[in-house]
Wavefront OBJ file of the C-alpha trace (Angstrom):
o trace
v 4.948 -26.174 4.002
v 6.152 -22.544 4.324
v 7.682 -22.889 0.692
v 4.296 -24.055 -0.575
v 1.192 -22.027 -1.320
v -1.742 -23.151 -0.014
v -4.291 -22.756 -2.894
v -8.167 -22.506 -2.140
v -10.678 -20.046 -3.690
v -9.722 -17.332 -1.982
v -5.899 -17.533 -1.896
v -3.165 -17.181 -4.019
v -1.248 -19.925 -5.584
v -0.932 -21.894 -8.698
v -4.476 -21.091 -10.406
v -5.744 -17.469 -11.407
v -6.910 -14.351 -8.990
v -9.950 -12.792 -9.584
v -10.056 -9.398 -11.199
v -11.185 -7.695 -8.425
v -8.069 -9.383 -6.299
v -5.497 -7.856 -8.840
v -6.898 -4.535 -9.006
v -6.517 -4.372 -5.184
v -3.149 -5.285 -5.521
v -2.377 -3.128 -8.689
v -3.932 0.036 -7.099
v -0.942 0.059 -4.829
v 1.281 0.895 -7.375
v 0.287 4.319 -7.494
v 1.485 5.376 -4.488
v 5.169 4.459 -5.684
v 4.997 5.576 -9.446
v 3.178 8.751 -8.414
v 6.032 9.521 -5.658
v 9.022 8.227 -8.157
v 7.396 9.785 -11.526
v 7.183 13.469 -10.186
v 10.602 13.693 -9.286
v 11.568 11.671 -12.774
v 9.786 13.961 -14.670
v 9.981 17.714 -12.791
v 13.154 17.618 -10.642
v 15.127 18.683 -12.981
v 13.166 21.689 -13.794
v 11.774 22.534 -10.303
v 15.237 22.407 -9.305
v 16.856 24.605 -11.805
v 14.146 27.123 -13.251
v 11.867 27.628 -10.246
v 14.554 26.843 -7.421
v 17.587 28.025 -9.011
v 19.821 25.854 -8.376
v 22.876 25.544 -11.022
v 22.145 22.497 -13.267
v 25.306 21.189 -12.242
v 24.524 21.074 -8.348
v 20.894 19.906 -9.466
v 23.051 16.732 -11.150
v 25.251 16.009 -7.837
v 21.791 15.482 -5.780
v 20.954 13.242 -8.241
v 24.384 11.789 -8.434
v 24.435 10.875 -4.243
v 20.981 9.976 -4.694
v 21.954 6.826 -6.597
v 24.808 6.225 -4.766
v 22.207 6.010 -1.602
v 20.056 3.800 -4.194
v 22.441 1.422 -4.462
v 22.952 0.481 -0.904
v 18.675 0.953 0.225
v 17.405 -1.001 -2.153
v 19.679 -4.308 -1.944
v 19.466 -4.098 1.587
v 15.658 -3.596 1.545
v 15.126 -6.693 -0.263
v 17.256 -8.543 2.037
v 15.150 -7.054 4.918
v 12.087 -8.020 3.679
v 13.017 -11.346 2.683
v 14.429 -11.973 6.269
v 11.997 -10.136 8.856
v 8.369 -11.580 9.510
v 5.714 -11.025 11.921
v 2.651 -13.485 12.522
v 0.111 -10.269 11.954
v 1.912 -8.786 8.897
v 4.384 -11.124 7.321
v 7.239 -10.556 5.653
v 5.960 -7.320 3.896
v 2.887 -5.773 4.792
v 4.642 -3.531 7.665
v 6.673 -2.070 4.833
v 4.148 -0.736 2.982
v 2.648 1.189 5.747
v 5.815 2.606 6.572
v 7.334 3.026 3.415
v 3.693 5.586 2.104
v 3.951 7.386 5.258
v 7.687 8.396 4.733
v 7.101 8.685 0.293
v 4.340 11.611 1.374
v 5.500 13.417 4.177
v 8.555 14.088 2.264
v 7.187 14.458 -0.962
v 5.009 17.394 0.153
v 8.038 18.500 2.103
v 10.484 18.388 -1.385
v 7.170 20.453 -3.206
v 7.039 23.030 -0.943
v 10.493 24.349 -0.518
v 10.740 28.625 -0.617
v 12.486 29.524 -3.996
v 13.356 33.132 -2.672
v 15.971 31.451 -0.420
v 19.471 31.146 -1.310
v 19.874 28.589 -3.572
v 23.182 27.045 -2.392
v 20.856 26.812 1.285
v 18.038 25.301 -1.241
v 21.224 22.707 -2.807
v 21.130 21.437 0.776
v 17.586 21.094 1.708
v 16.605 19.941 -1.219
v 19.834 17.009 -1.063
v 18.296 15.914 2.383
v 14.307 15.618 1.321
v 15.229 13.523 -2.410
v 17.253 10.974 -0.405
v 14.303 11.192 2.144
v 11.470 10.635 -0.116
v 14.066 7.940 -2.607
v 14.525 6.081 1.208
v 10.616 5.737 1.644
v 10.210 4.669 -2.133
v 13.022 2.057 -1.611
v 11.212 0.825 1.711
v 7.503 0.199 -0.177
v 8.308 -0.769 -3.189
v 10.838 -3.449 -3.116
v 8.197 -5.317 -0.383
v 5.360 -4.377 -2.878
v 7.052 -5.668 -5.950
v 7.884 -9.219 -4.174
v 4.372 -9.908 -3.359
v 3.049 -9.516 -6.487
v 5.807 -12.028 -7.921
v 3.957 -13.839 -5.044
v 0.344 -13.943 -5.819
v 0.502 -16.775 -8.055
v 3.350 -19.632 -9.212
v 1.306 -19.513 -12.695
v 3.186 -18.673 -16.175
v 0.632 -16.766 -17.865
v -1.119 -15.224 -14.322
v 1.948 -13.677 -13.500
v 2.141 -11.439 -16.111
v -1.894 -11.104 -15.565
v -1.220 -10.147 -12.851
v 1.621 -7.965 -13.603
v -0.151 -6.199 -16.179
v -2.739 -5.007 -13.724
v 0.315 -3.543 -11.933
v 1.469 -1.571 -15.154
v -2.069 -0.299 -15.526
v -1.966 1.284 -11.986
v 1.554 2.417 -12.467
v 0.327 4.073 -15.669
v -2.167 5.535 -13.994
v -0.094 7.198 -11.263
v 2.449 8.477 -14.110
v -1.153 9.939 -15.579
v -1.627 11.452 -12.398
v 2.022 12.987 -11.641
v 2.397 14.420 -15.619
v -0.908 14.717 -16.829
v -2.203 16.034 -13.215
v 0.266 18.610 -12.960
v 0.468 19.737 -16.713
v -3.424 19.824 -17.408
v -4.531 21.229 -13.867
v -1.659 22.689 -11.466
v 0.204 24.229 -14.514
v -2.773 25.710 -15.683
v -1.902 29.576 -17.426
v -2.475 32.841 -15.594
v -2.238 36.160 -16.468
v 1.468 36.067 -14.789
v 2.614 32.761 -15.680
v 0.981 31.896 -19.568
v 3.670 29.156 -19.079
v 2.040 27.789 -15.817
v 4.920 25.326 -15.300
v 7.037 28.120 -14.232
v 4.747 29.461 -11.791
v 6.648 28.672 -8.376
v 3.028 28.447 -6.294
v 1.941 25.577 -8.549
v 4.425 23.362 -6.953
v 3.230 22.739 -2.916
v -0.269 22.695 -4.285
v 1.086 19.371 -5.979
v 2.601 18.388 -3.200
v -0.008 18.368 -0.950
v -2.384 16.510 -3.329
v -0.306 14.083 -4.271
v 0.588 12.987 -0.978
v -2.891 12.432 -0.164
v -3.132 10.168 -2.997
v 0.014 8.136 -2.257
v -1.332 7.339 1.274
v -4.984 6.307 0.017
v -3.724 4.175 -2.658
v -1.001 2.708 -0.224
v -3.878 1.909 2.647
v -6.056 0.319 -0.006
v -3.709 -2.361 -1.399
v -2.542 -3.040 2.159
v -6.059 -3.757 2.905
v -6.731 -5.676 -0.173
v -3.723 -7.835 -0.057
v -4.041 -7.918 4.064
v -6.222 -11.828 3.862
v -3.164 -13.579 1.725
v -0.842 -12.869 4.377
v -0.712 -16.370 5.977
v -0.677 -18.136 2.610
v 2.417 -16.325 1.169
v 6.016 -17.814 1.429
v 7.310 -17.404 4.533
v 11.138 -17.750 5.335
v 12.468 -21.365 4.309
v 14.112 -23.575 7.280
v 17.471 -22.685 5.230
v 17.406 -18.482 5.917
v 15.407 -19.231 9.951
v 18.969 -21.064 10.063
v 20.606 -18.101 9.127
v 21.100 -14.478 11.557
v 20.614 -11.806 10.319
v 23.685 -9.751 9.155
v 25.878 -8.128 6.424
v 27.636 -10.794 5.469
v 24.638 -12.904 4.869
v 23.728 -9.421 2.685
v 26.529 -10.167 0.772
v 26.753 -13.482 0.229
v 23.054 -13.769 -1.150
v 23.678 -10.673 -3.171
v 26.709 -12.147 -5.064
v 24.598 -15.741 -5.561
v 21.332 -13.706 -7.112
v 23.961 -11.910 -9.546
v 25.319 -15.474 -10.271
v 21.572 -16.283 -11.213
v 22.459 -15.289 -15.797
v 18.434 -14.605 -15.649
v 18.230 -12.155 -13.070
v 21.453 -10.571 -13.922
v 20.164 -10.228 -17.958
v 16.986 -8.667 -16.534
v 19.228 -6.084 -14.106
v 21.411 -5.025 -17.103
v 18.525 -4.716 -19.875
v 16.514 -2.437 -17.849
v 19.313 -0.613 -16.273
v 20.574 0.505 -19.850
v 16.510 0.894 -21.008
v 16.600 3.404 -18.462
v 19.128 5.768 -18.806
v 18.052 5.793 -22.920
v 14.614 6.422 -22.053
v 15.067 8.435 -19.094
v 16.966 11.280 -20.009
v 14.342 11.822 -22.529
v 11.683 11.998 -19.991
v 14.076 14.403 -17.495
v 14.786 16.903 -20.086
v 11.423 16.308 -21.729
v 10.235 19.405 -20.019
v 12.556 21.427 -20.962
v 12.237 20.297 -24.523
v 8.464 20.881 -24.523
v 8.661 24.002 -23.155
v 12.081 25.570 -24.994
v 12.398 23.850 -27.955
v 8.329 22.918 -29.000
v 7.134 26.322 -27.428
v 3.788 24.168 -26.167
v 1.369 25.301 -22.917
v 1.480 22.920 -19.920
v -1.796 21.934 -20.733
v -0.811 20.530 -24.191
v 2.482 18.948 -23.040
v 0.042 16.877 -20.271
v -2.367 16.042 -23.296
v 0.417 14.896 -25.481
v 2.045 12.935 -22.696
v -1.326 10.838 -21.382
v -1.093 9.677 -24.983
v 1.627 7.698 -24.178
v 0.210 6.512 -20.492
v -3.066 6.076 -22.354
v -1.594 3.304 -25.029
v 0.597 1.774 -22.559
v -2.241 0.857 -21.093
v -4.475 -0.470 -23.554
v -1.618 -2.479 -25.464
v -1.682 -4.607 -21.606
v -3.923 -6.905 -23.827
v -1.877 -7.110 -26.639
v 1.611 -7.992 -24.873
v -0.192 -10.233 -22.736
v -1.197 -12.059 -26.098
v 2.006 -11.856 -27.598
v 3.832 -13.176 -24.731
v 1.546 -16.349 -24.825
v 2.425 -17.293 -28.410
v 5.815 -15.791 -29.016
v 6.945 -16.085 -24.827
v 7.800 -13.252 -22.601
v 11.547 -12.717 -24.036
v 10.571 -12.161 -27.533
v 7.957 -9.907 -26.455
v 9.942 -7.837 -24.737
v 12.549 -8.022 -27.716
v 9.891 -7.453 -30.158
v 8.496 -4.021 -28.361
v 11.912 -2.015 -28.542
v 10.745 -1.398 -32.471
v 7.552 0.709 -31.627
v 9.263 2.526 -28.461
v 12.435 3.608 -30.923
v 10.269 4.696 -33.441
v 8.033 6.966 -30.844
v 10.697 8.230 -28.784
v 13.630 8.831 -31.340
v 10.971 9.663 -34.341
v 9.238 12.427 -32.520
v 12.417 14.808 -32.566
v 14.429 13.763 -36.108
v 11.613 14.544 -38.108
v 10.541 17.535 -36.010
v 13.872 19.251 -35.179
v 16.124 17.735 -37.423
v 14.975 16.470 -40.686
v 12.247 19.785 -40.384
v 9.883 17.104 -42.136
v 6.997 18.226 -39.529
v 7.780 22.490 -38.555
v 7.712 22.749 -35.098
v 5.880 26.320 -35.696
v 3.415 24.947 -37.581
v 0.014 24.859 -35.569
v -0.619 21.197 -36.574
v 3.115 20.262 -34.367
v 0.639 18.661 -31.215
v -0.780 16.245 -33.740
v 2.072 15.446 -35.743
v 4.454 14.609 -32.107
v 0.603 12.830 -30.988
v 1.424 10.559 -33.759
v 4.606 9.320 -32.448
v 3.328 9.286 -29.014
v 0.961 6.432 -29.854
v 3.945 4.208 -31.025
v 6.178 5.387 -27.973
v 3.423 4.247 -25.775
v 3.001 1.022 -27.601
v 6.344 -0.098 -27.149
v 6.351 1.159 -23.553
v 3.757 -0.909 -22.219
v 5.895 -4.206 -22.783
v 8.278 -2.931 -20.218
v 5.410 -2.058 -17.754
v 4.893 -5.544 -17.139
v 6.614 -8.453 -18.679
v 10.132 -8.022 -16.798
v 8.608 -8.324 -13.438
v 6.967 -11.492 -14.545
v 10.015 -12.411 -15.739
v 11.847 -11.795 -12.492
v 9.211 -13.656 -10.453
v 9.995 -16.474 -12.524
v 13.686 -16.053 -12.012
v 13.174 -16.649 -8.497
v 11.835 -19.917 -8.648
v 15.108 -20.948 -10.749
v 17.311 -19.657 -7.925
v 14.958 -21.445 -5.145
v 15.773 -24.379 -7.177
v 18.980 -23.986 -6.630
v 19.312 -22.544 -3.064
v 16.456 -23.842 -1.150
v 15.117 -20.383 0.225
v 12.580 -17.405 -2.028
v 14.578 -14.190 -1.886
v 11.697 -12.678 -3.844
v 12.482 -9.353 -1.689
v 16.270 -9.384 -3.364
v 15.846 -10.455 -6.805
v 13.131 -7.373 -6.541
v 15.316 -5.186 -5.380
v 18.457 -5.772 -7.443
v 15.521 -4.734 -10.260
v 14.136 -2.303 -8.999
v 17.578 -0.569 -8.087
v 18.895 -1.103 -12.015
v 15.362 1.282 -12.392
v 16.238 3.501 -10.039
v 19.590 3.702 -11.031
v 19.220 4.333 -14.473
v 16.710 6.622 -13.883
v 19.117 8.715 -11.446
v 22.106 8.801 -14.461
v 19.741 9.744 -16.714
v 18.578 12.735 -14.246
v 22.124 13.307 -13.724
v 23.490 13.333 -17.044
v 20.158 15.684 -17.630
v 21.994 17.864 -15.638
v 25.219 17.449 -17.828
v 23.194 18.089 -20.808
v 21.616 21.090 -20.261
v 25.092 22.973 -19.047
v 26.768 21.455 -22.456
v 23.570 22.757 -24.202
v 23.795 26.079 -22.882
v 20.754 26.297 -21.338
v 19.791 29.283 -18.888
v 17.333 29.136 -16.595
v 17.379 32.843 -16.387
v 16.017 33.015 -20.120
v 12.464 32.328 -21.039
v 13.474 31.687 -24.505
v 16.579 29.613 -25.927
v 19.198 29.981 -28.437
v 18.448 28.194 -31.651
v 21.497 25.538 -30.937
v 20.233 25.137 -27.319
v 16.775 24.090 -28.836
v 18.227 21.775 -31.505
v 20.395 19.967 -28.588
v 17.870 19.881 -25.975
v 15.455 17.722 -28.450
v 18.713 15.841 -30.026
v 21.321 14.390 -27.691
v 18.798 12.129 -25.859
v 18.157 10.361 -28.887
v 21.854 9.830 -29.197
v 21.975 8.354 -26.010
v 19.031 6.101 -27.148
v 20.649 4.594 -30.022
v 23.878 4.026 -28.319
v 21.900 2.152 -25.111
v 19.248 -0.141 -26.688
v 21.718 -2.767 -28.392
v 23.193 -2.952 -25.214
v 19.752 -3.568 -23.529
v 19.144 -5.836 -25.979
v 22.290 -8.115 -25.620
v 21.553 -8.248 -22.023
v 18.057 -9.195 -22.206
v 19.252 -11.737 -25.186
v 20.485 -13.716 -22.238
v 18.007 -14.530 -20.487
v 17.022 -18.253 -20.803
v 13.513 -19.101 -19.048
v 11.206 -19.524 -21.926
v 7.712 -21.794 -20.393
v 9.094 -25.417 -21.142
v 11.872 -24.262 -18.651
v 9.649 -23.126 -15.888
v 7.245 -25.887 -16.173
v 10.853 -27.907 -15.201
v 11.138 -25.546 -12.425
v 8.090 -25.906 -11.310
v 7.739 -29.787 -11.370
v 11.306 -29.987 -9.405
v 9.614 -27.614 -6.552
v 6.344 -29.574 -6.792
v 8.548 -32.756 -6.127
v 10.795 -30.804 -2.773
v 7.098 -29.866 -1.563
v 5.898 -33.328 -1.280
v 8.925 -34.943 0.195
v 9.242 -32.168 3.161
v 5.246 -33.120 3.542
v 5.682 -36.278 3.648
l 1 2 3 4 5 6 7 8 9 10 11 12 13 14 15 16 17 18 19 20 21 22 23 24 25 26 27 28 29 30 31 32 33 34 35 36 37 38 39 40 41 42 43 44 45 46 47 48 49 50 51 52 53 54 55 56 57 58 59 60 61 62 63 64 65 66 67 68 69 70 71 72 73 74 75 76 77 78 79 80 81 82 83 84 85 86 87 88 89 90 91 92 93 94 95 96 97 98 99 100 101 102 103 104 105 106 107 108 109 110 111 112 113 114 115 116 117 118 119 120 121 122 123 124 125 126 127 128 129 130 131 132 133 134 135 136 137 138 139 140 141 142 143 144 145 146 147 148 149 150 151 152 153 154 155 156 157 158 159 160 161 162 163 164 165 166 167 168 169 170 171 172 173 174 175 176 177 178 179 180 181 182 183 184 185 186 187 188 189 190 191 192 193 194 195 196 197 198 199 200 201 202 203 204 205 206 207 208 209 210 211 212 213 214 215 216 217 218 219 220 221 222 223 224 225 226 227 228 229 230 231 232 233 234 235 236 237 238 239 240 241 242 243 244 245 246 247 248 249 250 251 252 253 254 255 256 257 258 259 260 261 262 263 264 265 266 267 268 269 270 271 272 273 274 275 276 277 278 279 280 281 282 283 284 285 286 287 288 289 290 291 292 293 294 295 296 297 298 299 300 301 302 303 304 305 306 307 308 309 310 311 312 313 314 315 316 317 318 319 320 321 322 323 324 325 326 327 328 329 330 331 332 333 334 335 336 337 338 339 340 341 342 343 344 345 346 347 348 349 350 351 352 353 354 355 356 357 358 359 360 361 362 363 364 365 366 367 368 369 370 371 372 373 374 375 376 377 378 379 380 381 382 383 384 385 386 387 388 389 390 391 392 393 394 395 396 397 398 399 400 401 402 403 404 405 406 407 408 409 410 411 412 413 414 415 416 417 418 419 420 421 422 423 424 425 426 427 428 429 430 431 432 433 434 435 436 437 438 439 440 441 442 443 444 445 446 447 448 449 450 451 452 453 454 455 456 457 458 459 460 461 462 463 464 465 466 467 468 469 470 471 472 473 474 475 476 477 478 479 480 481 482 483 484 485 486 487 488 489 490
């Protein structure tokens, strides 16, 4: 029965976890937003106004970083899906490792001298990204597939998924509103605290202390379901270990139209949104004129309502289904994220040197974060359930994979958005020598990612228009695997 789940009161399977079960799980998602959020949202600017480095050298770290992204995390999933141990499974030993290496590195990355010459900072700086992007790669991917593990259950899988976006909320709370509210806090040198180079190890040092605690706890939490979680399938024991076996599951899970419409919508979801975020700073700081304090204020508005509309997505998925949902939250997140700047910077319908500017951009903020809390935690439910179509098919749960291949269209979306950041703020004419901005600079920097926007989310939504599991389909699924569960018992 390695296939099956063995369900009692205290394990996972079929029925519903307790609250207090999913919060241990969810907690663990701090450690990897927290590690992958700071370097989303401050690279860019750490890298080019405190460190120095030219934008466009800032861009080609980025740039290789991907590159590296591509090959970790396909090949973590695989890993994971194909190594086991009696005392920590298929995953567990992952997570340990993969916190350690996210916060030495991350403190490491933080703490870098920005006196020294910044072609010698290019370089270190190169080496401690694709250090800390290796240990998110190894803790995530494992982390992701267990909680597409936890339960075969439509509805608890997004449950339980949206006590994952809480947590991940909370560590992008922790990484922006953290460093914005308390480490960027104004002195009488630095009134704009964000440019103060000694704020930076001081948030490296914290925030590798958190990564680790939150990493121990879900191990700990999640420790007891070990023995009751899919093991490997008689179909990949058969199987060594190897490349080709990479290769040839890799080109059957992009085979699977569900998995591949979920890779492709949030691949495109990300470079839209994400450039946004990785120039955000700048945008804030240049083009808004606003205190670190504020920007961190304005910005847990939209962790804050990600987080509360959990409930309502939840709800909506149960009476429209999880594709519509998902389809039906892009209108809230364009109106928040695109809004904010055409009636600020362009249409001038809200001054930006008006004192009231925090509340009118708060405004849009609400709907950004209303429409980003759909994305938080329907698509991983939606990839757990993709699995169970392909296990149909293939005989063996490559949970770690189909993971993966997600969580690498994040990643990589995320890095081209970080790179093209780069590419923006050269065509922009921004200089990090200058504390204030030409007026075109400050136009552009607020502008051009809401170009980008508009010309990504049809795509995203074509893609995710694809997808074809709906809950008539996996109640199919589920009865065919039912049916292969009693016939190897038997």
């Amino acid at each position: 029965m390695s296939e099956s789940f063995m369900q009692t009161s205290d394990n996972p399977g079929p029925g519903k976890l307790s609250v207090l079960r999913k919060i241990g799980y969810g907690v663990g998602n701090v450690s990897y937003s927290l590690g992958h959020q700071v370097i989303a949202s401050f690279f860019i600017f750490y890298a080019t106004a405190i460190l120095k480095i030219p934008p466009g050298l800032a861009g080609i770290i980025i740039a290789i970083s991907a590159v590296w992204d591509g090959i970790s995390d396909p090949l973590m999933g695989y890993l994971s899906d194909n190594t086991e141990s009696r005392r920590f499974g298929r995953r567990h030993q992952y997570l340990l490792l993969g916190s350690l290496l996210i916060a030495v590195f991350s403190y490491l990355l933080w703490s870098i001298d920005p006196s020294a010459d910044s072609l010698r900072n290019f370089w270190v700086v190169l080496f401690l990204v694709l250090a800390v992007k290796t240990g998110l790669t190894i803790y995530v991917v494992p982390y992701n597939a267990v909680g597409g593990e936890l339960s075969t259950n439509y509805d608890e899988r997004s449950s339980i998924q949206g006590y994952r976006a809480v947590f991940y909320m909370c560590g992008l709370m922790i990484a922006i509103g953290g460093s914005t509210i308390y480490f960027f806090r104004s002195t009488p040198e630095f009134t704009k605290g964000q440019l103060n180079p000694a704020a930076y190890p001081a948030i490296g040092i914290a925030f590798s202390i958190i990564i680790l605690l939150a990493a121990l706890f879900s191990f700990l939490a999640t420790r007891k379901y070990i023995p009751h979680l899919p093991q490997r399938s008689s179909v990949m024991k058969a199987r060594k270990i190897s490349f080709f076996a990479l290769w040839t599951d890799l080109k059957s899970s992009l085979r699977n139209r569900n998995i591949l419409a979920l890779v492709l919508m949030i691949f495109f979801i990300e470079v839209g949104f994400q450039l946004g975020i990785a120039i955000g700073f700048h945008v804030n700081t240049y083009t808004y004129n606003l205190t670190a304090p504020v920007i961190g204020i304005l910005t847990l508005i939209i962790f804050l309502f990600s987080i509360v509309s959990q409930p309502f997505w939840l709800w909506v998925a149960k009476k429209l289904d999880k594709k519509k949902a998902l389809l039906l939250s892009l209108i809230p997140g364009l109106i928040g994220f695109i809004g904010a700047p055409w009636t600020h910077v362009w249409w001038k319908i809200f001054p930006v040197d008006a004192p009231s500017l925090p509340y009118t951009l708060a405004m849009f903020f609400v709907f950004a974060g209303i429409g980003n809390g759909a994305f938080m935690s329907l698509p991983f439910s939606m990839v757990a359930d993709a699995v169970d179509s392909e296990e149909v098919k293939t005989n063996k749960r490559d949970e770690g994979l189909f993971f993966g291949l997600y969580t690498l269209a994040y990643k990589l979306g995320t890095s081209l958005s970080l790179l093209a950041s780069g590419i923006v703020l050269t065509a922009t004419g921004f200089d990090p020598q200058l504390l204030v901005q030409s007026d075109s600079t400050k136009f552009n920097l607020a502008m051009v990612p809401t170009y980008f926007l508009l010309l990504l989310t049809p795509l995203a939504f074509c893609a995710l228009w694809h997808y074809s599991i709906d809950r008539k389909t996996y109640q199919k699924i589920r009865e065919v695997l039912g049916k292969r569960i009693s016939q190897e018992c038997e």
